[in-house]
C-alpha positions in Angstrom: 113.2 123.5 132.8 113.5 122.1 129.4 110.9 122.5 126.6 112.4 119.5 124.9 111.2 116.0 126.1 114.3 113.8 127.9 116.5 112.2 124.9 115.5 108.5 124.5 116.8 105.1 122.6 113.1 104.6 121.1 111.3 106.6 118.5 109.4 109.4 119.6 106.1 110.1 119.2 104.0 113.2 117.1 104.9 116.3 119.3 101.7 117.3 121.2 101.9 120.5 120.0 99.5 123.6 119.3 99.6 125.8 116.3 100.7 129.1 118.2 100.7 132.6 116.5 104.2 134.1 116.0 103.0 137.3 118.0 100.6 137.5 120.5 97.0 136.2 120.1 94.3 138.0 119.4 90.5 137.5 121.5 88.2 135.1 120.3 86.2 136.4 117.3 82.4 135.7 116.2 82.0 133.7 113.5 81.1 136.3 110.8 83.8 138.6 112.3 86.5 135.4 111.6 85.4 134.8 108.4 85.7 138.7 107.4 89.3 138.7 109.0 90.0 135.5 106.8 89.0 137.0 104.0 91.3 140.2 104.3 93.9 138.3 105.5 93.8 135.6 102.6 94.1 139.3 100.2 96.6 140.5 101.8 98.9 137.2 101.5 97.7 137.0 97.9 99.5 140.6 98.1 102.4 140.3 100.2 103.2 136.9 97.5 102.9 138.8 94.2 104.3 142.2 95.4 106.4 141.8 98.7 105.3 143.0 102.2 106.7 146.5 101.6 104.7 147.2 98.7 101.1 146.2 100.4 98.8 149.0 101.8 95.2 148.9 103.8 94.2 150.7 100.0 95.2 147.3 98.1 94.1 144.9 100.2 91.0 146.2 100.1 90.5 146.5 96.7 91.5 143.0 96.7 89.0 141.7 99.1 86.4 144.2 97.5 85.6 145.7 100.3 85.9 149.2 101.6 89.1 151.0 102.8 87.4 151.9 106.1 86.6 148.2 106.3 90.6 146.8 106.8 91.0 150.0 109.0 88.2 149.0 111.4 89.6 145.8 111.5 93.1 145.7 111.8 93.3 150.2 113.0 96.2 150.2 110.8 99.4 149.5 108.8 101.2 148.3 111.5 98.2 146.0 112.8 97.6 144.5 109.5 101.2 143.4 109.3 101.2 141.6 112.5 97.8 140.0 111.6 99.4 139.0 108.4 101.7 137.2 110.3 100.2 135.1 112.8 97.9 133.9 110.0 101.2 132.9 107.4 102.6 131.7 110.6 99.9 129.8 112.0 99.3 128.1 108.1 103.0 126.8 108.0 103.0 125.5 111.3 99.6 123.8 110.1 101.3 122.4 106.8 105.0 120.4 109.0 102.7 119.5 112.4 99.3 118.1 110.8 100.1 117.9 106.9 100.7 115.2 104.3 103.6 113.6 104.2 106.8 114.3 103.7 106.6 117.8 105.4 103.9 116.3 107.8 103.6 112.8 109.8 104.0 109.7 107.8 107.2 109.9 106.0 110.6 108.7 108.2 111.8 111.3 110.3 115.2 112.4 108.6 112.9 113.3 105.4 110.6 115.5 107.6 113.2 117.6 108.8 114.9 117.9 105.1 111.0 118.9 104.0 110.6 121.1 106.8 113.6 122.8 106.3 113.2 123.3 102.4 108.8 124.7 103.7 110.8 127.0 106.3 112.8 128.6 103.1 110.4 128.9 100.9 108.0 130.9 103.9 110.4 133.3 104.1 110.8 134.0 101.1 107.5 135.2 100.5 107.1 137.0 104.5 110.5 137.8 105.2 110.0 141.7 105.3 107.2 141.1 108.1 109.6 138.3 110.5 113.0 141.0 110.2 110.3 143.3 111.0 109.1 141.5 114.1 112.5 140.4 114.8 114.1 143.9 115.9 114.2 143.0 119.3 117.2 140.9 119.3 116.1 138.8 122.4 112.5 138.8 121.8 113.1 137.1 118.7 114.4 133.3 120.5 111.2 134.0 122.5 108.6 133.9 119.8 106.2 130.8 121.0 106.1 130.2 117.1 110.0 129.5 117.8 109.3 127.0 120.7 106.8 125.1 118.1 109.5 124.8 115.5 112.3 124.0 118.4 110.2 121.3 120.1 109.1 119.9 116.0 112.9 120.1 115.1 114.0 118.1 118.2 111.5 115.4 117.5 112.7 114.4 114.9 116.5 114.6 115.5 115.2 111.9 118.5 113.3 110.2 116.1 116.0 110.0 113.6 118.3 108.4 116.3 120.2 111.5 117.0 122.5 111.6 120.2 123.8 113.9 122.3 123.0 117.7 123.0 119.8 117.6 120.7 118.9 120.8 122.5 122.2 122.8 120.9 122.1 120.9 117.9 118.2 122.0 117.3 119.5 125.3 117.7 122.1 125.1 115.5 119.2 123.7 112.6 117.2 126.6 113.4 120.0 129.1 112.9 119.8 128.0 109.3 116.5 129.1 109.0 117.0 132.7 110.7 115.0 134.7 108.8 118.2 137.8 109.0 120.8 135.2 107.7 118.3 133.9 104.5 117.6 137.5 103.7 121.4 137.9 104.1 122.3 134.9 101.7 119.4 135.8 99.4 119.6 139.7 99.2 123.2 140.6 99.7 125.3 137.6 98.9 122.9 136.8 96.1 122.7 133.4 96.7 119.8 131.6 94.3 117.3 129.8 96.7 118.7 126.3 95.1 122.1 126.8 96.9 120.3 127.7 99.7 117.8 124.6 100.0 120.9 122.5 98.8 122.6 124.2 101.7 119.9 122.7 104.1 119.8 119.7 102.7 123.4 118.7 103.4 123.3 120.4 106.7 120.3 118.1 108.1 121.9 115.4 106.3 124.9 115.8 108.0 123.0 116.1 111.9 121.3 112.8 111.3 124.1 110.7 109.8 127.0 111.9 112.4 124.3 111.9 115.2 123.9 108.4 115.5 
């Protein structure tokens, strides 16, 4: 069955949608225990921002915190288990920012500007956490089964619908998303050395384009 609701002539609504980690969830946590984890996590994306994923270790982040090494390794057991906390909380705060967020990246502004915005927030994420999604995105399968993908495929063909867009909506979502592959950006930005203004310009005319021969 079809994630994506059945394509319509009238404006869709808000996509009922819940902020979903990009790996799988942890248990619930205590309160205290929640705020702790916040507050390593909030270090280490100070960290990963300044530095780049590859340069952060359990030592740094807690320094950063001000807390005690064996602290982040109690939490997280290591490395490998920070890294993948990192990510569900980056993931989980930019899926916050297009679903629930002020406009034009959240509701409120006309649909064709939301997916320009979201497109443009998508970039700019990662850039910052790109070492941690080509990291998670080895599997070449696993990757189109991410629920953090299904949140950003069922967001993307909203608005196409609410933007009047025709036709395959499904395909054409996919096509938007494969824009924002976190491989290809690193690609573009890394290897073809491509500044990030050609590649948010690049967006831009793409989504542009979808919307205006859509209708």
């Amino acid at each position: 069955m079809s994630q994506y609701p059945p394509a319509q002539g009238t404006p869709v609504p808000e996509p009922s949608v819940r902020v979903l980690p990009v790996v799988d969830g942890a248990q619930p946590e205590r309160a205290d225990a929640a705020r702790n984890r916040a507050r390593l996590l909030e270090a280490a994306s100070r960290l990963v921002a300044e530095h780049g994923a590859g340069h952060v270790t359990m030592e740094a982040v807690a320094a950063a915190a001000s807390v005690g090494k064996g602290t982040v390794f109690r939490r997280f057991g290591d490395r490998a288990g920070l890294m993948r906390a990192l990510l569900d909380h980056a993931e989980q705060e930019y899926q916050k920012a297009f679903l629930f967020g002020p406009a034009p990246l959240g509701p409120g502004a006309p649909a064709a500007e939301r997916l320009e915005a979201f497109g443009i927030a998508t970039l700019r994420h990662l850039e910052t956490y790109v070492d941690l999604y080509l990291a998670s995105e080895r599997c070449p399968t696993r990757r189109y089964s991410f629920p953090a993908r299904a949140v950003q495929a069922t967001h993307v063909a909203a608005l196409l619908r609410q933007a009047g867009v025709t036709g395959d909506v499904e395909l054409l979502t996919q096509a938007l998303l494969g824009y924002l592959d976190a491989g290809l950006v690193n690609h573009l930005r890394t290897v073809r050395r491509l500044p990030a203004e050609r590649v948010e310009a690049g967006w831009k005319d793409l989504a542009a384009r979808v919307v205006r021969e859509g209708h």
